[in-house]
Backbone as ProteinMPNN parsed JSONL, in Angstrom:
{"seq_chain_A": "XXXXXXXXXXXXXXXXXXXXXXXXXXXXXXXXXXXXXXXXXXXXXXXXXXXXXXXXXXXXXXXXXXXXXXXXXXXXXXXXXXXXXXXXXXXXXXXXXXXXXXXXXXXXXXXXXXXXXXXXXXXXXXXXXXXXXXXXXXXXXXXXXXXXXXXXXXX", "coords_chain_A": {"N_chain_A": [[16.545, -167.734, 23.903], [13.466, -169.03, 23.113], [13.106, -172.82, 23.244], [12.728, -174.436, 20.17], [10.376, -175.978, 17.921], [10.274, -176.775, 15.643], [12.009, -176.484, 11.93], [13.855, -173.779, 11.809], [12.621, -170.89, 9.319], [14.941, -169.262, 6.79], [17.117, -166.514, 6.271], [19.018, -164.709, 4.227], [22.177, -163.114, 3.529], [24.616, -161.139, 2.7], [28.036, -160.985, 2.603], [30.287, -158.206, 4.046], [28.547, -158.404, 5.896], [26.932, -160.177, 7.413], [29.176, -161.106, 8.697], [29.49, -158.931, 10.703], [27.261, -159.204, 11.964], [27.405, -161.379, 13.147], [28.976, -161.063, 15.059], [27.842, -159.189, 16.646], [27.723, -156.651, 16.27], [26.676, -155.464, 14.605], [22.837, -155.0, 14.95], [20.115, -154.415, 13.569], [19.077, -155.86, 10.214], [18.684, -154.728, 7.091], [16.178, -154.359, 4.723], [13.919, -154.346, 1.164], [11.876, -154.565, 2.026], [9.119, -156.096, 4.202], [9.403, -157.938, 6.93], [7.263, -160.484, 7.589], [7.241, -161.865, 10.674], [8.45, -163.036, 13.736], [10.576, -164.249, 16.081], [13.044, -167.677, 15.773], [15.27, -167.566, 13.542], [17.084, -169.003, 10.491], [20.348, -167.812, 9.849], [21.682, -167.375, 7.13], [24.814, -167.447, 4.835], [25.459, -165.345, 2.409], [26.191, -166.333, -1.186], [27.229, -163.997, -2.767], [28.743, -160.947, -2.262], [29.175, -158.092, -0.601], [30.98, -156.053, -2.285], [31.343, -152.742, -2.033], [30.674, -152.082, 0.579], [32.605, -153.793, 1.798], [34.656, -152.503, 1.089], [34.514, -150.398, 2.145], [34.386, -150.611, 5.125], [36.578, -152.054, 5.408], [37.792, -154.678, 5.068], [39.865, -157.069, 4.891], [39.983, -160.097, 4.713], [38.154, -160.775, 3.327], [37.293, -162.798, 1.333], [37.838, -164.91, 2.517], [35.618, -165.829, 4.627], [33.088, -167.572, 5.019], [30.824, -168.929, 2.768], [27.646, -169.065, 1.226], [26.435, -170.608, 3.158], [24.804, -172.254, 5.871], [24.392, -170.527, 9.129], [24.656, -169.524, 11.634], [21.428, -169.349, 14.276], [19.261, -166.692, 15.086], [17.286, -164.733, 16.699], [14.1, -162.943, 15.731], [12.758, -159.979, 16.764], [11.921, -157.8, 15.972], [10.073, -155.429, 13.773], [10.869, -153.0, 12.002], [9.61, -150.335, 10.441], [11.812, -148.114, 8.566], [11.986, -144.276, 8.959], [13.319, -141.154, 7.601], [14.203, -139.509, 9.231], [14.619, -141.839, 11.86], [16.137, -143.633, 10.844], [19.089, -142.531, 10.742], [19.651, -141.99, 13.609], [19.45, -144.951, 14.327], [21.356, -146.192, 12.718], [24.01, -146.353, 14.256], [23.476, -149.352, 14.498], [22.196, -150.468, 12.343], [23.856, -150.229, 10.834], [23.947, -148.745, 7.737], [25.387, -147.018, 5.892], [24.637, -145.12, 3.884], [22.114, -142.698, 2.893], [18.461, -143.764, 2.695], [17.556, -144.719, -0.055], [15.104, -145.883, -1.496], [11.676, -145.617, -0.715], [9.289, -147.924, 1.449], [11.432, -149.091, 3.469], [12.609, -151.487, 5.85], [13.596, -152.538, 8.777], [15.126, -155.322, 10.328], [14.78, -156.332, 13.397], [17.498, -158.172, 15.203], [18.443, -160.737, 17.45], [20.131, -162.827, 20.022], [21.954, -164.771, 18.66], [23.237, -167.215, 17.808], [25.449, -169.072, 17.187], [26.102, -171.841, 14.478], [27.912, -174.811, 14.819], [28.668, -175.92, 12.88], [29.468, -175.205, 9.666], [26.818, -175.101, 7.242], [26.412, -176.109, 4.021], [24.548, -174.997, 1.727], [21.9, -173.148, -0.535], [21.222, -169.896, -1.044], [18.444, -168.242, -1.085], [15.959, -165.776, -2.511], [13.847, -163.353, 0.135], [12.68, -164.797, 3.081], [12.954, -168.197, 3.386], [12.366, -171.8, 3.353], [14.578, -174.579, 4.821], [16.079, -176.783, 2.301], [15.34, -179.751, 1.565], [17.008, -181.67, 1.082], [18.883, -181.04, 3.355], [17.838, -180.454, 5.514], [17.758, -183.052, 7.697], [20.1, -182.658, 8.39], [20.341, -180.472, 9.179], [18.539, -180.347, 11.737], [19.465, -181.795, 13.511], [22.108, -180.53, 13.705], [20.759, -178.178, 15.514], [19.477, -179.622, 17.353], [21.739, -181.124, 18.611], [22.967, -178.246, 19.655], [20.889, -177.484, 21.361], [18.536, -176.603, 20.992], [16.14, -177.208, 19.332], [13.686, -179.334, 20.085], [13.89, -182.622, 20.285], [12.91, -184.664, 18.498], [12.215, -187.719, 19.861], [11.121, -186.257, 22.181], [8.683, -185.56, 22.493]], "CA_chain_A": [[15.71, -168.148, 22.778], [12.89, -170.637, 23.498], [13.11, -173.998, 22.231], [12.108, -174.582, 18.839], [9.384, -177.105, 17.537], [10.714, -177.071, 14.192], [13.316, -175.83, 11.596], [13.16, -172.014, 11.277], [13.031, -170.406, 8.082], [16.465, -169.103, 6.322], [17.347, -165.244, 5.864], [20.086, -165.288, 3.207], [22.601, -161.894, 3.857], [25.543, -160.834, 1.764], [28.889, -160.468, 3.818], [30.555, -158.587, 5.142], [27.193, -157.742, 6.882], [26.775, -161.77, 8.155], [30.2, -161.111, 9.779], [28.821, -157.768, 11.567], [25.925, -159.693, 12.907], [27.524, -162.461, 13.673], [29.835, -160.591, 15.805], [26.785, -158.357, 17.507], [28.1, -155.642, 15.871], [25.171, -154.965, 14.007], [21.619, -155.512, 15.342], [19.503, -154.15, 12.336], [19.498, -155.838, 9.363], [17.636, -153.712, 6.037], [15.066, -155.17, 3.974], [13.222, -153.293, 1.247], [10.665, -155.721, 1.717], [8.432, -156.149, 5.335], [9.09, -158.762, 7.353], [6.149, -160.203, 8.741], [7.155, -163.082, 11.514], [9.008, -162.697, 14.849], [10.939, -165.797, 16.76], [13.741, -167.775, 15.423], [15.495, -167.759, 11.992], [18.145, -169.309, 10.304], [21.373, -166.878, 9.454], [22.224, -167.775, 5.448], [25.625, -166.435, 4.676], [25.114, -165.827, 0.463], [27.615, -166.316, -2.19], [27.447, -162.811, -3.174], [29.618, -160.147, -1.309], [28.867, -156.521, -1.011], [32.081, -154.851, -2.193], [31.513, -151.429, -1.107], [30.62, -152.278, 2.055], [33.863, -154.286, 2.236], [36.215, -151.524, 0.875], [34.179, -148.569, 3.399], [34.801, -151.295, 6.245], [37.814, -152.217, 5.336], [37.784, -156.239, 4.727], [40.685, -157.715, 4.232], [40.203, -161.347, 4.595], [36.233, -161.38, 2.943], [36.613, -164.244, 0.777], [37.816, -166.363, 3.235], [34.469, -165.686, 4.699], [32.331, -168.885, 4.775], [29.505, -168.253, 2.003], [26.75, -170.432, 0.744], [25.828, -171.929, 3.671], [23.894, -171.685, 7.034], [25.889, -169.938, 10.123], [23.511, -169.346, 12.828], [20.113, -168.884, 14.477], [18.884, -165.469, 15.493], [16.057, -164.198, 16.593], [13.536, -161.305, 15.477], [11.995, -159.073, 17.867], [11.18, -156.958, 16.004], [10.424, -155.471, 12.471], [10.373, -151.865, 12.547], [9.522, -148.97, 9.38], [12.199, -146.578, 8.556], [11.75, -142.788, 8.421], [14.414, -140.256, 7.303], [14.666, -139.548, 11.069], [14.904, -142.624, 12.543], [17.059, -144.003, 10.006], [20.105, -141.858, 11.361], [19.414, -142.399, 15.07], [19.366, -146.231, 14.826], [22.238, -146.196, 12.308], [24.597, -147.621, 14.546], [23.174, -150.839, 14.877], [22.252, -151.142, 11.373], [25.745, -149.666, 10.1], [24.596, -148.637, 6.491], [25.681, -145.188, 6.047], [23.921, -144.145, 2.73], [20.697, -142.949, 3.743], [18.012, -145.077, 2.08], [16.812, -143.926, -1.714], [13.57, -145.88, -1.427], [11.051, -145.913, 0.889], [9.544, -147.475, 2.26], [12.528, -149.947, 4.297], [12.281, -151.923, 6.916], [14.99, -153.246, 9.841], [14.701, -156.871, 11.023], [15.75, -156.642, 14.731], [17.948, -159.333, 15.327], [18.88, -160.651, 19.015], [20.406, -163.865, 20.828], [22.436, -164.849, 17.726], [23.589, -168.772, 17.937], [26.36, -169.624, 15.869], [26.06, -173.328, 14.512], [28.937, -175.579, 15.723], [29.693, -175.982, 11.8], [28.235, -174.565, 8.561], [26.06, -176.385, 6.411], [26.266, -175.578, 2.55], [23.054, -174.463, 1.237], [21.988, -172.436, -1.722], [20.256, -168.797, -0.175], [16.992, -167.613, -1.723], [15.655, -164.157, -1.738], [13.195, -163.282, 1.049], [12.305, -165.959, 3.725], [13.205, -169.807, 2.348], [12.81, -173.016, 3.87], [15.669, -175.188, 4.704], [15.736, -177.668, 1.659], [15.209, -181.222, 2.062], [18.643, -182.101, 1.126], [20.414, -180.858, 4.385], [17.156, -180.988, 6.587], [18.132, -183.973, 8.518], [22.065, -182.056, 9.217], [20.139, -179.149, 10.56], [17.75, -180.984, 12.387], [20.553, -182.879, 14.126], [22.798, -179.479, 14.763], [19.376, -177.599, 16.106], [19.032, -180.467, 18.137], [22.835, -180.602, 19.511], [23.0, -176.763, 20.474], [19.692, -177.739, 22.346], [17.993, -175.432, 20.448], [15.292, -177.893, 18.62], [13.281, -180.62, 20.652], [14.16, -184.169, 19.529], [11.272, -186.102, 18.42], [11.775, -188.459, 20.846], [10.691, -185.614, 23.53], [7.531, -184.861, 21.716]], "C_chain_A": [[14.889, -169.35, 23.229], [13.051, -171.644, 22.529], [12.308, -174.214, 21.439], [11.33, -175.863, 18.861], [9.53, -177.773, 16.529], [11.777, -176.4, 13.536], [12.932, -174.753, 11.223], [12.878, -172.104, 9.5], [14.617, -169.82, 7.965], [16.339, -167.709, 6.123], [18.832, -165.173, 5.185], [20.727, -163.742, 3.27], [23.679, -161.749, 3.303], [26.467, -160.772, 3.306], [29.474, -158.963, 3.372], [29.637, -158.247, 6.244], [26.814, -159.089, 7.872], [27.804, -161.627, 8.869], [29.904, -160.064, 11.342], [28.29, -158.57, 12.047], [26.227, -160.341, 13.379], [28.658, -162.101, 14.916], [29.457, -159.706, 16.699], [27.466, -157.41, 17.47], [27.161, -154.527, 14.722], [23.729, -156.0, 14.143], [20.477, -155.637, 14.373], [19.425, -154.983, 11.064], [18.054, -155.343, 8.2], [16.918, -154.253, 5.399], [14.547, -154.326, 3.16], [11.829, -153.977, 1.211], [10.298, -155.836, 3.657], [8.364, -158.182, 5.951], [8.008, -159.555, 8.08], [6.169, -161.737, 9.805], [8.468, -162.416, 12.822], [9.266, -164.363, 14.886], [12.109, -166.074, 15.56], [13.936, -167.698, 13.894], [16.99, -168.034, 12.313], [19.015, -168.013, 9.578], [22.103, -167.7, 8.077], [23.507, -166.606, 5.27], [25.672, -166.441, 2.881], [26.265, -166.012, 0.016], [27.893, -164.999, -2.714], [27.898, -161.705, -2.245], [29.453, -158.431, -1.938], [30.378, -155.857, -1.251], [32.079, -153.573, -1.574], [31.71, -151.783, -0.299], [32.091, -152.907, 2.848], [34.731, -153.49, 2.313], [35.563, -150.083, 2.144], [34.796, -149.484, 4.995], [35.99, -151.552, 6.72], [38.375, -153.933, 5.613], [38.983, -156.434, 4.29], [41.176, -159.118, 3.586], [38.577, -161.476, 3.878], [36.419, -162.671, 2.394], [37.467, -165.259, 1.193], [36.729, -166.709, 4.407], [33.299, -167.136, 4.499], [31.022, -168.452, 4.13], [29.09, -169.346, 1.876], [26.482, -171.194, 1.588], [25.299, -170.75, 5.167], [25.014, -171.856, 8.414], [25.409, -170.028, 11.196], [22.0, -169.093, 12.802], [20.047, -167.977, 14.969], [17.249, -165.571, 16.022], [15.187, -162.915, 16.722], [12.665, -161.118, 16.507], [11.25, -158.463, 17.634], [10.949, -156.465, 14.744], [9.722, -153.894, 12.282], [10.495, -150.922, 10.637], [10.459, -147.881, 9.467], [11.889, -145.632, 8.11], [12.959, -142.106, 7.924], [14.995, -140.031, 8.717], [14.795, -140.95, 11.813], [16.173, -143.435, 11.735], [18.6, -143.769, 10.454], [20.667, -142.187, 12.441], [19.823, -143.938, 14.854], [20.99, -146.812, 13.756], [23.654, -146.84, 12.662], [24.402, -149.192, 14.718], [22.754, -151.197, 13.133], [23.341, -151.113, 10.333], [25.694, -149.519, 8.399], [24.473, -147.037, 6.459], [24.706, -144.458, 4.912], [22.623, -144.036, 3.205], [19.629, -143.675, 2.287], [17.137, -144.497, 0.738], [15.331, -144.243, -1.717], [13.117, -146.3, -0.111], [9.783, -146.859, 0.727], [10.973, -148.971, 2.586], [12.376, -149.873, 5.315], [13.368, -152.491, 7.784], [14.362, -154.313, 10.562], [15.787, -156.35, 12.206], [16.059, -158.233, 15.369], [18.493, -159.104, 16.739], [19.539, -162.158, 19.377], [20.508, -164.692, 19.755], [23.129, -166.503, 18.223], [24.301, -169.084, 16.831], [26.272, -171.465, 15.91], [27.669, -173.998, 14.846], [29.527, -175.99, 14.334], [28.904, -175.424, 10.723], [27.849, -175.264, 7.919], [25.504, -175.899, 5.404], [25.089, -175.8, 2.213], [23.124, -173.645, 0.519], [20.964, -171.302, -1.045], [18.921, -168.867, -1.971], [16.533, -165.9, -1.365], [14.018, -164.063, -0.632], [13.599, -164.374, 1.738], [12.652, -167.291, 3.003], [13.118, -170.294, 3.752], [14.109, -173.761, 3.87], [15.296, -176.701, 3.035], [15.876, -178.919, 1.695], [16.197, -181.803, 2.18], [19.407, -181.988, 2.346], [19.025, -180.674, 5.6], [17.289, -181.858, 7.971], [19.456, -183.052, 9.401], [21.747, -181.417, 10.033], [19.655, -179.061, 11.403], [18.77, -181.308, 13.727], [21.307, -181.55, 14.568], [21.416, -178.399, 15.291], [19.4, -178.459, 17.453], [20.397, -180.495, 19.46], [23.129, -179.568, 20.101], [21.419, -176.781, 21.33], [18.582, -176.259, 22.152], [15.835, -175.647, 19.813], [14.999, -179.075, 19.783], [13.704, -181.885, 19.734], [12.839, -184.8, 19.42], [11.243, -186.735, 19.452], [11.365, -187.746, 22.084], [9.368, -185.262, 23.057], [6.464, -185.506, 22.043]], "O_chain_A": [[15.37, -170.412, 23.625], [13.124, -171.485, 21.311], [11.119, -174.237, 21.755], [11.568, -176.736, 19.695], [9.17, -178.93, 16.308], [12.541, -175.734, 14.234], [11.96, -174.538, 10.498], [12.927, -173.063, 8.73], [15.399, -169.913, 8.911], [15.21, -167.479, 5.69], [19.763, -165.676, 5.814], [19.849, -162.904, 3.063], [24.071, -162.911, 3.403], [26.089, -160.625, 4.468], [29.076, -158.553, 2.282], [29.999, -157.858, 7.354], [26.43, -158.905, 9.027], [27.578, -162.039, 10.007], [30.047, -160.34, 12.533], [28.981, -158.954, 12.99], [25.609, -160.47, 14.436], [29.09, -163.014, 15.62], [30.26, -159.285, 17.532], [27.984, -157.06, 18.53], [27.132, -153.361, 14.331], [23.521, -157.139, 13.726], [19.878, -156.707, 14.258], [20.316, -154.359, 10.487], [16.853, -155.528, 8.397], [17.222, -155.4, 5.726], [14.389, -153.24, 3.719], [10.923, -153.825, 0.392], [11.263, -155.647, 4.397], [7.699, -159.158, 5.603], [7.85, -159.254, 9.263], [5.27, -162.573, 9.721], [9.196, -161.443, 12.626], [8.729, -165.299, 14.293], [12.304, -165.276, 14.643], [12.999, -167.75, 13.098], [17.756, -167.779, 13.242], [18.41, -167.267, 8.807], [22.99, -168.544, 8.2], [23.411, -165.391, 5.445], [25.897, -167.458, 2.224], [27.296, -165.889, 0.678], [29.027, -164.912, -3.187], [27.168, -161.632, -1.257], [29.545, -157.863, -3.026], [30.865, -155.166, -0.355], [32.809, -153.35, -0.608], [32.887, -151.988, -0.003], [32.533, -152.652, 3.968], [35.559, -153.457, 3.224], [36.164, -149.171, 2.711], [35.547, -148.934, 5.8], [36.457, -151.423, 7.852], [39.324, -154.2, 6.351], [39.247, -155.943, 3.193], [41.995, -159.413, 2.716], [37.961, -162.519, 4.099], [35.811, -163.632, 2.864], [37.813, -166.241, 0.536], [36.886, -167.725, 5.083], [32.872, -167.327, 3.36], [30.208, -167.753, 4.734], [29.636, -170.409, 2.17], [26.247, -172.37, 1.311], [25.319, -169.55, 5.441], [25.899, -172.664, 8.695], [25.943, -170.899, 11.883], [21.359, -168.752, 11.808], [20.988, -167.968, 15.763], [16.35, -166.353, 15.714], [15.398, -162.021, 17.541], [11.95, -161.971, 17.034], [10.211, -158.219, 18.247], [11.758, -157.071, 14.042], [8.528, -153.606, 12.365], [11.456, -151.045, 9.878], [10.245, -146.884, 10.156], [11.467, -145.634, 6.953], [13.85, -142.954, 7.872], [16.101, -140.374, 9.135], [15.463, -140.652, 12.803], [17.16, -143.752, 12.399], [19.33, -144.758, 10.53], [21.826, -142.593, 12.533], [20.891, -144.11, 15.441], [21.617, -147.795, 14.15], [24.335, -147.544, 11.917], [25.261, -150.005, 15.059], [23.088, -152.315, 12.741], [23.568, -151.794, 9.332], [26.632, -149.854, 7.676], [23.673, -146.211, 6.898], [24.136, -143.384, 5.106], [22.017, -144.933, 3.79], [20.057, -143.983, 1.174], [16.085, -143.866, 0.837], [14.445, -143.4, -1.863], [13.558, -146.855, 0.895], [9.118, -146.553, -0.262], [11.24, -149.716, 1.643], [12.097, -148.865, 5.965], [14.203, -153.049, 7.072], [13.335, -154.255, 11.239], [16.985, -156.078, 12.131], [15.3, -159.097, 15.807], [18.868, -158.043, 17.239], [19.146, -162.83, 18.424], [19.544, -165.425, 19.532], [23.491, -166.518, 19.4], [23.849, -169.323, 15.711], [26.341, -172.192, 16.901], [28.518, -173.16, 15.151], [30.693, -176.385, 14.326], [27.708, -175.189, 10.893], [28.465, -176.326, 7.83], [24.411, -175.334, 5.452], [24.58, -176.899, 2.434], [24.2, -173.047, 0.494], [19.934, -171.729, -0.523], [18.787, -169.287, -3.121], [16.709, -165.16, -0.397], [13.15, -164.902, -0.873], [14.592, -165.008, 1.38], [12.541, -167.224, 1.779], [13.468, -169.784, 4.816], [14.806, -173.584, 2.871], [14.261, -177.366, 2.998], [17.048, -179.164, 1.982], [16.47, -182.459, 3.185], [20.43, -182.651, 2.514], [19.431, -180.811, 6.754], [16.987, -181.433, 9.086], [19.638, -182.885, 10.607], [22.188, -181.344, 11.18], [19.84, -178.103, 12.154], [18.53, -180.89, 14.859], [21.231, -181.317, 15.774], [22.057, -177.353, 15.192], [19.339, -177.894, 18.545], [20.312, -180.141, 20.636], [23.625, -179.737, 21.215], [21.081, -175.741, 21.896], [18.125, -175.37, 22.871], [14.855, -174.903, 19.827], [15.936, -179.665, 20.322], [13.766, -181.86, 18.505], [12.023, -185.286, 20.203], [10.292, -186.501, 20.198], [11.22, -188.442, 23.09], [9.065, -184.199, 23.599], [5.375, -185.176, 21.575]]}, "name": "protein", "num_of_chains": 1, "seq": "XXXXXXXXXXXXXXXXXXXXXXXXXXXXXXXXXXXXXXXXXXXXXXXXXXXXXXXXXXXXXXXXXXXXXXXXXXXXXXXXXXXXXXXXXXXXXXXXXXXXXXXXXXXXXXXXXXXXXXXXXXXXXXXXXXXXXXXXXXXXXXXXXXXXXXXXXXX"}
């Protein structure tokens, strides 16, 4: 991942799908909405938990699951249109089995996943969000320790 200039944006993800990813167990993640930016982002784990997905997976520990806050940085590659056919095919990496009711849906390809060194409680947003001013400085500062973020003073 090249070094950052600034603080990404936030992608806010229900678990146990933040655990998948965070475990590069799923590359994909679904959107029915078009991403339109490549390069880093922040990994938001939400307060809201997909049951199904837990009971088809088979979760046993979910809500000891760290929610509501920021987990890692990722970064997109890529932001690709599903079809009925491709949907299937790429299926392992985005691991949702139902095929997709509306169309159209889109897969954020996620890559070179950076877990933060601690989490840092934050409230998600839907789509894209900024980090909010309140915890700015924290994330600034762990960005900066995983040598991820330039330090001002290199600037």
């Amino acid at each position: 991942m090249d070094r950052l200039t600034e603080i990404p944006l936030a992608l806010s993800i229900k678990h146990p799908w933040v655990a998948l990813i965070l475990r590069g167990e799923k590359t994909i993640e679904v959107r029915e909405w078009r991403v339109r930016r490549s390069g880093a982002i922040l990994i938001h784990a939400s307060k809201t938990i997909d049951w199904k997905t837990v009971e088809l997976f088979g979760y046993h520990d979910v809500l000891n699951l760290p929610r509501g806050a920021l987990l890692a940085v990722a970064e997109i590659s890529d932001v690709i249109e599903f079809t009925r056919e491709n949907w299937l095919d790429l299926m392992p990496r985005h691991r949702v089995v139902h095929p997709p009711v509306r169309e159209p849906l889109y897969g954020v390809v996620l890559g070179q996943i950076v877990p933060l060194s601690q989490k840092i409680p934050c409230s998600g947003k839907t789509m894209l969000f900024p980090v909010p001013s309140a915890i700015e400085t924290r994330t600034r500062r762990e960005l900066i320790t995983l040598g991820l973020l330039e330090s001002p003073e290199c600037r």
